[in-house]
DRENLUM-886448 format. One line per 8 residues: their letters; for each residue x, y, z of C-alpha. Coordinates in steps of 0.05 Angstrom, whole numbers. Layout:
! residues N
A = X Y Z; ...
! end
This chain:
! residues 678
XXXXXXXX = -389 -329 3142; -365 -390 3112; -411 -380 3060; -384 -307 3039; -320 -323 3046; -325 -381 2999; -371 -330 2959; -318 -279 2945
XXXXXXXX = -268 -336 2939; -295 -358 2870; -316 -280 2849; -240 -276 2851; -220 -344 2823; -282 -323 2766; -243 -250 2756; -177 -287 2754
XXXXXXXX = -199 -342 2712; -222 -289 2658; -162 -246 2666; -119 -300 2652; -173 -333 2585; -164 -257 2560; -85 -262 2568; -91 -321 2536
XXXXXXXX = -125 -292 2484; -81 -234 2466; -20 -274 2473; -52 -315 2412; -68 -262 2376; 9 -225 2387; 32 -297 2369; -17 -303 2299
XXXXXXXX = 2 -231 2291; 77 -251 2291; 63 -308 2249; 41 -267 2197; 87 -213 2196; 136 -271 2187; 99 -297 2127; 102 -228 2092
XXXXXXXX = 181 -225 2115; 188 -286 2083; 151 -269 2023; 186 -208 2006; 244 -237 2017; 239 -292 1972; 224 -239 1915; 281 -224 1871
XXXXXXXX = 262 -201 1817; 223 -140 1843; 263 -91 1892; 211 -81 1952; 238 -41 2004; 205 5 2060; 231 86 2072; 209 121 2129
XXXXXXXX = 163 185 2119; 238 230 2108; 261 183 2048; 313 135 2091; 307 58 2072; 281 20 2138; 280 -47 2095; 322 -84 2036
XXXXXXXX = 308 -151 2002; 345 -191 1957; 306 -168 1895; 340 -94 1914; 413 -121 1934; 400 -154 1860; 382 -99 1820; 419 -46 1863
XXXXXXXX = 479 -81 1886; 476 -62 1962; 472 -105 2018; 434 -95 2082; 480 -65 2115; 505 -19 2068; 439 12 2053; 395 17 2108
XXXXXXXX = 383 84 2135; 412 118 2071; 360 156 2028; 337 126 1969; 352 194 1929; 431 170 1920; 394 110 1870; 374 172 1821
XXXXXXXX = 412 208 1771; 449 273 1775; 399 307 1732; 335 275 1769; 366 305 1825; 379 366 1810; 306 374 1794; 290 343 1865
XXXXXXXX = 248 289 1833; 267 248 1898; 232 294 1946; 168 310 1889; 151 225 1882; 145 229 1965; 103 285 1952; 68 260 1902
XXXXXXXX = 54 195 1934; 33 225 2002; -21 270 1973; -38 230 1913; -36 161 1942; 10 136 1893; 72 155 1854; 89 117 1782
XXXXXXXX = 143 122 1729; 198 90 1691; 262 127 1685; 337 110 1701; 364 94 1771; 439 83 1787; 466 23 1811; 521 10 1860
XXXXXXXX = 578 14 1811; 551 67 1781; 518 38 1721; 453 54 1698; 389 11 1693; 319 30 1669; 267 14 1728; 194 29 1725
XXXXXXXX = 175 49 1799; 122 45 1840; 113 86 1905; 54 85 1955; 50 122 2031; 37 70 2088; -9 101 2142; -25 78 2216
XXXXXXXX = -102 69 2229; -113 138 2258; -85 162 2186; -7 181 2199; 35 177 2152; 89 119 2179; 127 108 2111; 130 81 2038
XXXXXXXX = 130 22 2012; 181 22 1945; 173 -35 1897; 226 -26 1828; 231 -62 1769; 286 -68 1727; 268 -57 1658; 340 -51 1618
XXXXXXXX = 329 -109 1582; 265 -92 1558; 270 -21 1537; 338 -47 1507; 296 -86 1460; 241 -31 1455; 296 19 1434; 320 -37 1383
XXXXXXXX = 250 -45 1352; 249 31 1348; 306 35 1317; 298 -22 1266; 232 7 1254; 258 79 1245; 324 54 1198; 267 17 1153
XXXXXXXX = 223 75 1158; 276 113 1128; 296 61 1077; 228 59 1051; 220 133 1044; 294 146 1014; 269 89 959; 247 136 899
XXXXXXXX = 261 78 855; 195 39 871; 130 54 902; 128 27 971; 64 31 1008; 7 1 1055; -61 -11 1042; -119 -24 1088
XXXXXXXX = -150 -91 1088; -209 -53 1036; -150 -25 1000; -149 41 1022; -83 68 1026; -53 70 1085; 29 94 1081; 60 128 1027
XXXXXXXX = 135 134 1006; 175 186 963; 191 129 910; 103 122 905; 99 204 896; 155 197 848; 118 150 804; 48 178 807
XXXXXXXX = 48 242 827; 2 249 893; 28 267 962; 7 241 1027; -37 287 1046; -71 279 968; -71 200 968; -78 175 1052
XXXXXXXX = -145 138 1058; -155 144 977; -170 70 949; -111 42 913; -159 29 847; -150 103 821; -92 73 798; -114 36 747
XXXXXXXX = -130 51 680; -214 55 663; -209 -13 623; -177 -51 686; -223 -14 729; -287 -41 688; -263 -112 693; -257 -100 765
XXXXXXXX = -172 -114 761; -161 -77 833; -205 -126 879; -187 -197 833; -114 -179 856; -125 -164 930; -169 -230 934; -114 -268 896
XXXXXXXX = -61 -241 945; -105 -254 1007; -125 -314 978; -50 -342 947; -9 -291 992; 17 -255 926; -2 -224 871; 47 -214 813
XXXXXXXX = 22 -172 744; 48 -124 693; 4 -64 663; -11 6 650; -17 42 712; -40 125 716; -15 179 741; -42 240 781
XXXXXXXX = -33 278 706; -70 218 673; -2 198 639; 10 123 639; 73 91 645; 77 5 641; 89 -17 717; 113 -81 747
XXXXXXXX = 59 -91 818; 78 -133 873; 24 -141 927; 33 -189 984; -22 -200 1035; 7 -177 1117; -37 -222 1164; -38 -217 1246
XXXXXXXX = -5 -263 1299; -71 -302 1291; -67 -303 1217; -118 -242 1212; -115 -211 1150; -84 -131 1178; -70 -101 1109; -26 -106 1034
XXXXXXXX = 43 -85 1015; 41 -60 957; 111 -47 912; 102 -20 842; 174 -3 799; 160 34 737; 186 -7 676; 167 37 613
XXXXXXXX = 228 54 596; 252 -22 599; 195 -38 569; 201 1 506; 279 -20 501; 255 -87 499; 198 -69 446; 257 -36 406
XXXXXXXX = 301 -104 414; 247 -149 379; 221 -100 337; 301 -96 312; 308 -177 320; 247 -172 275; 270 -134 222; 335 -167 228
XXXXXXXX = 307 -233 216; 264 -209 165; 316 -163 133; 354 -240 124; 300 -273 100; 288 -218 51; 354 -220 28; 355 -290 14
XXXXXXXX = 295 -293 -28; 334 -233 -61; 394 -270 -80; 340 -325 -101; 307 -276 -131; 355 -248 -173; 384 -315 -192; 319 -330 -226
XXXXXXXX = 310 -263 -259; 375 -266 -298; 368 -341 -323; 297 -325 -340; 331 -253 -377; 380 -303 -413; 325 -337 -434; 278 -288 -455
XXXXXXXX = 333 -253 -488; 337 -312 -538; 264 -312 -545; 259 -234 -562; 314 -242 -605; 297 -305 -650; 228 -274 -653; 250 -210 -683
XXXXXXXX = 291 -241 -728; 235 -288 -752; 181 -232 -757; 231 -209 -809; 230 -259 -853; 161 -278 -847; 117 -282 -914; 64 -250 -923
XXXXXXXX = 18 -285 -889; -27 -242 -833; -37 -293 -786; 32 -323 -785; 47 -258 -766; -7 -253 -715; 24 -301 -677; 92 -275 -683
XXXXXXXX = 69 -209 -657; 30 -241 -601; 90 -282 -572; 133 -222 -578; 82 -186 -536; 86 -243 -481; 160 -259 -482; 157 -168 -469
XXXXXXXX = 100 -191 -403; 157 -241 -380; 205 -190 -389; 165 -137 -340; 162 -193 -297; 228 -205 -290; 245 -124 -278; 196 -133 -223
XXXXXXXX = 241 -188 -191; 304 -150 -209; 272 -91 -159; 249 -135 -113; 321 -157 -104; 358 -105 -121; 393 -111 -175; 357 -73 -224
XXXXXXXX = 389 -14 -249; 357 55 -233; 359 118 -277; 336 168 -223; 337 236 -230; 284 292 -204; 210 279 -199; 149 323 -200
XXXXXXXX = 103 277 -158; 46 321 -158; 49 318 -235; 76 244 -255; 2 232 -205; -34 277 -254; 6 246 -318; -20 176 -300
XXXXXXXX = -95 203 -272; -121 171 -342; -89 106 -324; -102 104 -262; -175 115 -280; -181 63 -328; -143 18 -276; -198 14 -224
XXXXXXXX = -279 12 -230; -321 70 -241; -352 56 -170; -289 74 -138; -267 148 -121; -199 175 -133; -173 240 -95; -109 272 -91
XXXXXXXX = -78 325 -42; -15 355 -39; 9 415 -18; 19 486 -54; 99 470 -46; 127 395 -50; 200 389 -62; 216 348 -121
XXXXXXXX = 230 274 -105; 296 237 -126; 282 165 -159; 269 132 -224; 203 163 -254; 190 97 -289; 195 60 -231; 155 103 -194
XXXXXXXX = 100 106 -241; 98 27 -234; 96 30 -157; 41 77 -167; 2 41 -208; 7 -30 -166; -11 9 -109; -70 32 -136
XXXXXXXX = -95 -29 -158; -87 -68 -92; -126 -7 -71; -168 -24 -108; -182 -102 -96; -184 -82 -33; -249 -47 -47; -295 -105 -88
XXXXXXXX = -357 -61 -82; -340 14 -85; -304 66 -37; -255 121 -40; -174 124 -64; -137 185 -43; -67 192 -64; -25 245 -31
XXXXXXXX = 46 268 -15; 72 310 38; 147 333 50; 184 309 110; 251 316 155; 273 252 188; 318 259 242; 381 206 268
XXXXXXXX = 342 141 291; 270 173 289; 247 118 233; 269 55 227; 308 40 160; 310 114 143; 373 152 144; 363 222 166
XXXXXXXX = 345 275 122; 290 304 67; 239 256 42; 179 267 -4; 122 218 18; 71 187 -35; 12 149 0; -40 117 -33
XXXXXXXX = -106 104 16; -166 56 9; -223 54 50; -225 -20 39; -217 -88 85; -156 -76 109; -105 -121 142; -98 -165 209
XXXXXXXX = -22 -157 236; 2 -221 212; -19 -202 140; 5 -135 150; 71 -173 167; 80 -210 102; 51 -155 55; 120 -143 25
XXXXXXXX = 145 -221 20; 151 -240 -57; 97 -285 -82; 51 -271 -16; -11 -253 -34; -84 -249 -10; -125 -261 -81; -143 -310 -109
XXXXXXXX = -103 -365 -159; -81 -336 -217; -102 -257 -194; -34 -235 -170; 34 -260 -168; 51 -234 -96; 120 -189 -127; 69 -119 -126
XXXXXXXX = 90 -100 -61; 162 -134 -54; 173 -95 -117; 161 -31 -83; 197 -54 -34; 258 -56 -57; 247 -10 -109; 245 37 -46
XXXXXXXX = 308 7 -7; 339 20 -73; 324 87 -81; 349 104 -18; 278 112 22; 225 59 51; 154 33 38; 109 30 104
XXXXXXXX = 47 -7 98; -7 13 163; -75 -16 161; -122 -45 222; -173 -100 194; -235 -62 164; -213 7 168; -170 7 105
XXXXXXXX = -103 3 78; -53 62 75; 13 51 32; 78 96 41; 132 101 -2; 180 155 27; 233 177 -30; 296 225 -20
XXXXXXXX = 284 290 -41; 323 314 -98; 370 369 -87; 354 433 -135; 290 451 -169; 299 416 -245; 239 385 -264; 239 325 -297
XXXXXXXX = 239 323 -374; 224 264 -412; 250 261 -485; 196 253 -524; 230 261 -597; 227 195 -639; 290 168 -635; 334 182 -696
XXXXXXXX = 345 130 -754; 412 85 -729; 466 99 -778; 489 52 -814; 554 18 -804; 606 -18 -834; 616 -102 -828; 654 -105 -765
XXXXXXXX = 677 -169 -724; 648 -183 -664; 672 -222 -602; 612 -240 -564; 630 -275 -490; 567 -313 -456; 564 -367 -414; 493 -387 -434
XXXXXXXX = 499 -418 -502; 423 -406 -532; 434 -332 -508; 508 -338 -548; 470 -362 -611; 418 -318 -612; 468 -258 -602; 506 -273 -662
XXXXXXXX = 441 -281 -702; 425 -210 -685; 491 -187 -702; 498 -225 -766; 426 -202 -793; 458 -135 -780; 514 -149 -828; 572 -163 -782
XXXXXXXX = 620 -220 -770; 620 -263 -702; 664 -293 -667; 636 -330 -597; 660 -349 -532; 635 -378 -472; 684 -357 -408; 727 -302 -396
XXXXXXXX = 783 -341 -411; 771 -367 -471; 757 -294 -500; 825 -272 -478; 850 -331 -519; 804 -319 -579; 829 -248 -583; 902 -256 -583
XXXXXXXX = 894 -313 -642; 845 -272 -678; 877 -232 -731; 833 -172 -724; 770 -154 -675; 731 -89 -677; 682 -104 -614; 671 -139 -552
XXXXXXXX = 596 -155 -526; 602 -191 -457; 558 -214 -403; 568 -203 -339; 561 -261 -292; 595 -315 -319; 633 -372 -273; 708 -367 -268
XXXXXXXX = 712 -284 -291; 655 -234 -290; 642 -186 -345; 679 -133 -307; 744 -173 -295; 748 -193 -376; 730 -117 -393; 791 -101 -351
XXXXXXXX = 840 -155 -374; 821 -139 -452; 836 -65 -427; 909 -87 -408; 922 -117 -479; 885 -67 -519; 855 -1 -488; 825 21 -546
XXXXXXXX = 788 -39 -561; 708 -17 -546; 677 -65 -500; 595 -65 -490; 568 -101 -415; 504 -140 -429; 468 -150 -361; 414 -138 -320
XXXXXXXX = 441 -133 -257; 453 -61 -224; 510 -86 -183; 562 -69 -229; 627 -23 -204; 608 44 -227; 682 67 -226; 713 16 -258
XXXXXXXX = 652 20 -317; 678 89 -344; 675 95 -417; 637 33 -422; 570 27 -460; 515 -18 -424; 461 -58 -456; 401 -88 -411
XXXXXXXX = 376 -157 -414; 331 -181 -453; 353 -140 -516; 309 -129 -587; 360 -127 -637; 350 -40 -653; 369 -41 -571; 438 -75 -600
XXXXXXXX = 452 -35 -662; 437 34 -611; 500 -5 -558; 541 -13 -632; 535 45 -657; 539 93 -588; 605 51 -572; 644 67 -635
XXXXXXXX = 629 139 -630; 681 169 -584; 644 233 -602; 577 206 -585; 550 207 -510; 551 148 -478; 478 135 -442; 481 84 -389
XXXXXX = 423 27 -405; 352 55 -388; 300 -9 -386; 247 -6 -442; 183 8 -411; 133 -54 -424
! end
């Protein structure tokens, strides 16, 4: 019995003993449960910058931690067992968005958005949200959990971006100025603004994914321009040019490019920005200032070697003028000895060359005086064909063309002929072996500031062309500078074209020279057209014996005391009496002791008081004394010269017994000075 007893004894101490290990057992595990539920307590709680709350399966908040009080401004107190729909908007509740995220979360497992919540004061922050349902093990639905994020800050600064990007968005496209755009790290463009479809004519739709290079004219695109300046701006960061650029029409216009590499936060290369501004018009206002500057500068350098010029040619008139003279007089009392008076005759023909010469200078400057009138061109060019002909070599070919109807040109026809003829031979040096001359003329309207140096109106235009060497620019540039020439010593004297040239400017019109090296020369000389239809008559008539007259006394005033002498030879071989002086002043003085003087002969620039001043004192003291101007200058006062005969320099003595006579014949018309032709 003992034995039993003691048996079930220790069956009950054995159940006991295991009731009380399994006790032990689940208390541990309540206590390790507990334990952990009090580490997640104390994680959430220590969160605060999440809001992580619980809401039962209606919507009511069963748990707050600081992260919520934070963001929402309610304490523990104050919130639990509200429902979370009084921390979204009027409008998200009107809609019932509350009641559709527990939907949503309960039968999608999970509910996700950003939107604004209120706060406790009312104010509104933007909280991205995150919902999920919280189920027992046998699936019930026991809750939500309810984590929020405030996200004002951010979406602050996302809405700033937005806008920044959206303001320069709009300042690039409202740009029409310049061409603003992207291009793909290939080039391809990749943006386009209003100023870019301005400039070159292709919308987005036309030019979006298009390769920038179509740009660019064919010679830029054959050196391969486009992809040197993307690797120099990848390469450098920029790339800085001027150049022709094209447009959708194939119209170019001079641009200014810009195009700086964009690169990633990790210095990737992501694309260009490319910014082109269309300078043509600045362009060809700065062309316009040099090419004036130019012609300024050269329109001052010209006029120096004018004034030079025209120093030379009268002192070299003054002394030719005693060389004509003394030679005339000598031929006449030569005996008769045929070679003495060889050599007479061939000095007087040289001292005539010089005198030519110095006529050209006198154009060149200026200062020549013109007898213009109307001009046939068409016929003075068939007058002179013969010259012209015998001018040139028989290998060369001369054409003409003009028109059924040319108005008649308004210059000096002698001049003109001259200008003709040098331009015809530089044509023809220009042409060693053989080629082809063709001389035309063509009538022409200019208007205000369509060509430089012309005033506007009617022109006739003579060209002479040669299919010669032609000129390099700097060449072309000096053409018309006195004594610049291109042949050789002693072939020209460089005054051919600066003769022309002012011959031109003094008639009122312009020579243009164009010509490219080896494709010839072409030579303009645009003259006013005259205003009626006379044709030109030349006088062909010998001129009539000189009457002759009776011994008068002459007071001749010059400065220049071989030209003084050589005067009063002339006169005195003609019979008269002469009385000389060398200033203005002393001829005043010489005629108010002189007891009786029928003439006065004067030059005209002489130091102290000009021709014109003397003519106008002896007019004061006796205004029927007859006066004759010797000069070769064309600057001369045309109003205050009425009445008053004018005899060129250099003078034969027959030019001076014409002056006497033609001055003591009120009767007689008085003929202003006309050059003789050499």
């Amino acid at each position: 019995m003992m034995r039993d007893r003691f048996s079930r004894m220790s069956d009950e101490q054995m159940r006991l003993g295991a009731l009380h290990h399994q006790d032990v057992r689940a208390t541990k595990a309540i206590e390790a449960a507990v334990d952990r539920d009090d580490r997640y307590r104390l994680l959430v709680e220590a969160i605060v910058d999440y809001a992580i709350y619980m809401l039962d399966p209606r919507g009511y908040i069963a748990s707050w931690n600081p992260g919520a009080q934070r963001f929402k401004g309610y304490t523990t107190d104050e919130i639990i067992g509200e429902h979370f729909s009084r921390f979204y908007t009027a409008e998200d509740r009107a809609t019932d968005l509350p009641t559709r995220a527990l939907h949503i979360a309960a039968t999608e497992g999970r509910f996700e958005q950003e939107g604004w919540r209120v706060r406790k004061d009312g104010s509104l922050m933007w909280a991205h949200v995150l919902i999920d349902p919280i189920r027992s093990e046998d699936g019930q639905l026991v809750g939500y959990a309810k984590i929020t994020r405030d996200l004002s800050e951010r979406k602050a600064t996302q809405e700033a971006l937005q806008q920044s990007e959206q303001r320069f968005r709009l300042l690039v496209q409202g740009v029409q100025d310049y061409a603003i755009y992207m291009l793909d790290p290939q080039g391809k463009v990749s943006s386009w603004n209003r100023g870019a479809q301005r400039f070159k004519g292709y919308t987005d739709a036309e030019i979006i994914g298009e390769h920038f290079s179509r740009f660019y004219t064919d010679e830029d695109r054959a050196t391969d321009l486009p992809t040197r300046a993307l690797r120099t701006a990848a390469d450098e960061g920029r790339f800085e040019a001027e150049g022709w650029r094209v447009r959708k029409d194939g119209t170019r216009f001079w641009a200014h490019v810009v195009i700086d590499a964009i690169r990633g936060d990790h210095g990737e290369l992501v694309g260009f920005a490319k910014i082109t501004r269309d300078i043509t018009e600045r362009r060809n206002v700065q062309q316009e200032l040099e090419a004036t500057r130019a012609r300024f500068i050269q329109s001052q350098k010209m006029e120096a070697i004018g004034q030079l010029t025209g120093g030379v040619a009268h002192d070299f008139n003054n002394l030719l003028a005693v060389v004509l003279g003394n030679l005339s007089l000598a031929r006449k009392r030569l005996p008769n000895d045929p070679k003495l008076r060889q050599l007479i005759e061939n000095s007087i023909q040289a001292a005539e060359r010089g005198a030519a010469l110095t006529k050209r200078m006198l154009a060149f400057a200026r200062r020549q005086e013109l007898e213009t009138g109307p001009i046939n061109v068409p016929d003075l060019v068939r007058g002179m064909a013969e010259l012209l002909q015998r001018s040139i070599s028989s290998t060369i070919l001369v054409n003409t063309q003009f028109p059924l109807q040319l108005p008649l040109a308004f210059a000096d026809a002698s001049q003109l002929e001259l200008a003709l003829l040098n331009l015809t031979v530089n044509a023809r040096d220009a042409m060693p072996e053989s080629g082809t001359i063709t001389i035309a003329a063509r009538e022409e309207r200019v208007g205000a500031d369509e060509i430089a140096g012309l005033a506007p109106g009617h022109y006739v235009c003579l060209s002479v062309t040669d299919t010669g060497t032609g000129m390099d620019a700097e060449t072309l540039a000096k053409a018309t500078e006195p004594f610049f020439t291109t042949k050789g010593v002693g072939k020209g004297t460089g005054l051919g074209l600066s003769m022309i040239h002012g011959f031109a400017e003094q008639s009122g019109g312009r020579l243009m020279l164009k010509s490219n090296l080896g494709s010839g020369t072409t030579a303009e000389l645009w003259l006013p057209a005259a205003e009626g239809d006379l044709l030109r008559k030349e006088d062909h008539a010998p001129a009539p014996e000189l009457p002759s007259l009776h011994a008068l006394t002459v007071l001749v005033v010059d400065d220049d005391p071989l030209v003084l002498m050589n005067t009063g030879a002339m006169l005195e071989d003609l019979g008269h009496e002469v009385l000389e002086a060398t200033s203005g002043e002393q001829a005043l003085r010489v005629l108010r002791r002189a007891e009786s003087i029928d003439l006065v002969i004067t030059d005209q620039m002489m130091p102290g008081m000009t021709g014109v001043q003397l003519i106008d004192a002896l007019k004061a003291e006796r205004a029927d004394l007859p006066v004759i101007l010797a000069s070769g200058y064309a600057e001369l006062p045309e109003d205050r010269l009425t009445g008053i005969v004018r005899l060129g320099k250099p003078f034969e003595q027959v030019d001076l017994a014409r002056a006497l006579v033609t001055s003591l014949r009120p009767e007689a018309e008085i003929v202003p000075f006309r050059p003789k032709r050499s």
